[in-house]
C-alpha positions as CSV (number, residue, x, y, z in Angstrom):
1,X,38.3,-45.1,-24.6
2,X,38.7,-42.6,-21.4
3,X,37.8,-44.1,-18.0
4,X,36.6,-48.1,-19.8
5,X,33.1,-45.8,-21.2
6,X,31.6,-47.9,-23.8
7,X,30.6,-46.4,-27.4
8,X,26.8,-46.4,-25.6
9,X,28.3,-44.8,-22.0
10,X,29.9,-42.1,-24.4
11,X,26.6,-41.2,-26.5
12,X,24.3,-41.2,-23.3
13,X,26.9,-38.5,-21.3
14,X,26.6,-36.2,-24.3
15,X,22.8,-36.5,-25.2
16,X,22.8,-35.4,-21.1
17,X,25.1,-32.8,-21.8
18,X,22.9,-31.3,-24.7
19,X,19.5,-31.7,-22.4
20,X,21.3,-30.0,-19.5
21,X,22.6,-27.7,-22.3
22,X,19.2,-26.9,-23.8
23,X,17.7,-26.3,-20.0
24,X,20.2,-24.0,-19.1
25,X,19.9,-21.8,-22.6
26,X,16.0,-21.7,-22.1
27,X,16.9,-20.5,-18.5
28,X,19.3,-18.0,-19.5
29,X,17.4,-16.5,-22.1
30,X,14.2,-16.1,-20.3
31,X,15.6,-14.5,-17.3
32,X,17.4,-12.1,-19.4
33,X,14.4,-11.0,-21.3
34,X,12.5,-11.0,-17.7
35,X,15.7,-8.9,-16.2
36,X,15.3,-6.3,-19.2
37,X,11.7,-5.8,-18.9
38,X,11.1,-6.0,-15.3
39,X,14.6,-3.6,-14.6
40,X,14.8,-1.5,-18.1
41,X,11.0,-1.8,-19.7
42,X,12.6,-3.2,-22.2
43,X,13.2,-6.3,-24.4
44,X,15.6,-8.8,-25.8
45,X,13.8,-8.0,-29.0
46,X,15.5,-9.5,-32.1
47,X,18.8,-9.6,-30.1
48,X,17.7,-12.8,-28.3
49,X,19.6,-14.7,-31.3
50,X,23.3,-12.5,-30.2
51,X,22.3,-13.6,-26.2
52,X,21.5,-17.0,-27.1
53,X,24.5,-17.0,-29.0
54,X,26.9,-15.3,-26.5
55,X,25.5,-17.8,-24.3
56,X,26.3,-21.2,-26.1
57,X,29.8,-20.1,-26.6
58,X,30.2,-19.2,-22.4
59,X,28.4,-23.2,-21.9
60,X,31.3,-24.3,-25.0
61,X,33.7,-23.2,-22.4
62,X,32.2,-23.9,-18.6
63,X,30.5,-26.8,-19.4
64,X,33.6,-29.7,-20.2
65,X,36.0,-26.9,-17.7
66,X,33.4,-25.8,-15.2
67,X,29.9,-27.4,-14.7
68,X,30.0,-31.3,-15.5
69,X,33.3,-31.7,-13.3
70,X,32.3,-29.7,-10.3
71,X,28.3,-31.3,-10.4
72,X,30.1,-34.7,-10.6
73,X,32.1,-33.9,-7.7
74,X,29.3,-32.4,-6.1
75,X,27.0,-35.6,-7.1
76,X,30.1,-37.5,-5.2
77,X,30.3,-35.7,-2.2
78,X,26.6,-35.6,-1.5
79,X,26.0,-39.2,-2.5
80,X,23.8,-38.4,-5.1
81,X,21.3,-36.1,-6.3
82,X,19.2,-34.9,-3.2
83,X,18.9,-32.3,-2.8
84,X,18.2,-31.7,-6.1
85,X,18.2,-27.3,-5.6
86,X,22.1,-27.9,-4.6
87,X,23.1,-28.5,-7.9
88,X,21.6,-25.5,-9.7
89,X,22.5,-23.5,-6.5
90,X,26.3,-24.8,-7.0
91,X,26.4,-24.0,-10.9
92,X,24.8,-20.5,-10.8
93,X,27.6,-19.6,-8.4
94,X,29.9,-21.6,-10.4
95,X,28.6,-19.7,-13.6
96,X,29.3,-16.5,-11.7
97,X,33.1,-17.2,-10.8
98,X,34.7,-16.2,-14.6
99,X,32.8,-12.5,-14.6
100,X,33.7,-11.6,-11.5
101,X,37.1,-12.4,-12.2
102,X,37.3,-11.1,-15.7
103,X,36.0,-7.6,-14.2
104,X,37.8,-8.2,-11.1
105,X,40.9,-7.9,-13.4
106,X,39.8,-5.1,-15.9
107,X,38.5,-3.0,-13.6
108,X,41.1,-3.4,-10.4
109,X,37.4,-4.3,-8.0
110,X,34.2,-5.5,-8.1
111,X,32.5,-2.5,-8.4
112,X,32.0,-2.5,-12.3
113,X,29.7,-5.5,-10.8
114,X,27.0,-3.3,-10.4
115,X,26.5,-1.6,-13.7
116,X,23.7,-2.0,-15.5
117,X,25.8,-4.3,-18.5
118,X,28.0,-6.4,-16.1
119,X,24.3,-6.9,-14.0
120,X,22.4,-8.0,-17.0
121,X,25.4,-11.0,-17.9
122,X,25.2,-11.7,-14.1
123,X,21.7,-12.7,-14.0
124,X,22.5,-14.5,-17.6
125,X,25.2,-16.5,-16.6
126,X,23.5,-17.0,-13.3
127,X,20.1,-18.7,-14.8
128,X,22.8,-20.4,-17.2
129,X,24.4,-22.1,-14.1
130,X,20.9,-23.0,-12.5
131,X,19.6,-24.0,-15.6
132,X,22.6,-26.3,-16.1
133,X,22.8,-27.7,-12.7
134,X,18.5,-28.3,-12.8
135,X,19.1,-30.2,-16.2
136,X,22.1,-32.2,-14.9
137,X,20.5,-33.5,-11.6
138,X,17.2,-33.5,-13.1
139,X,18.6,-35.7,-16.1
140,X,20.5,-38.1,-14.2
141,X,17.8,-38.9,-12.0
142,X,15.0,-39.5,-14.6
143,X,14.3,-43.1,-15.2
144,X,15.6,-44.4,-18.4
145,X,14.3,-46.8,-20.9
146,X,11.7,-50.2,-19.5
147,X,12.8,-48.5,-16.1
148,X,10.3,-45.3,-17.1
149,X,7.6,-44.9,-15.0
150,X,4.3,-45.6,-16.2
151,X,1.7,-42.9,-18.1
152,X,-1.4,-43.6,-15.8
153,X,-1.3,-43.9,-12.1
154,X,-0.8,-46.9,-9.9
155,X,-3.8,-48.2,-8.9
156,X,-6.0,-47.1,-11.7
């Protein structure tokens, strides 16, 4: 086993991964369907299954390469998870990095950054990062198990 994780260490860091996973998807889908209709008047329609999926397969590659090494380092540096908007400030940038790039290099500038297409996988990838980030801190820093806090308030 990588890095002594026990069977149980192993299980919780990919149930996080899916949470933070499942955050970020919800993220990116609504603010593409937002950036359509507010922007273009229109909608994601019944193509919200080809974003969601286009989506998964850009987390398939960030998250393991991308996202859950840079927030760990990031967790490291800052000593922790506070405060908590770093981290889905940090991944949205992060998420940003591989388009710019990848137009950067088929284009020969950034330019092609501003068409309507390249905008609308900007703000996607963007709420993917944010989304990611949110679910990551968010994750690590909710209790767990006996340690969960209590349904009704303290001194009721």
């Amino acid at each position: 086993m990588r890095d002594g994780q026990s069977p149980e260490g192993r299980e919780e860091t990919t149930l996080r991964i899916l949470r933070a996973s499942v955050v970020a998807g919800a993220s990116g889908i609504a603010a593409a369907e937002l950036y359509l209709r507010i922007g273009w008047g229109q909608s994601l329609g019944p193509d919200w299954l080809s974003v969601l999926l286009g989506a998964a397969v850009g987390l398939a590659v960030l998250v393991p390469l991308g996202y859950w090494p840079a927030l760990g380092a990031l967790r490291a540096l800052v000593g922790g998870y506070r405060p908590l908007l770093l981290f889905p400030a940090a991944a949205a940038l992060l998420g940003l990095l591989p388009l710019a790039l990848i137009v950067r290099l088929r284009s020969g500038g950034f330019g092609a950054l501003a068409a309507p297409e390249t905008t609308f996988l900007l703000v996607l990838f963007s709420a993917l990062g944010a989304g990611f980030g949110l679910g990551y801190a968010w994750d690590h820093e909710a209790p767990r198990g006996s340690d969960r806090t209590p349904s009704t308030p303290p001194g009721s």
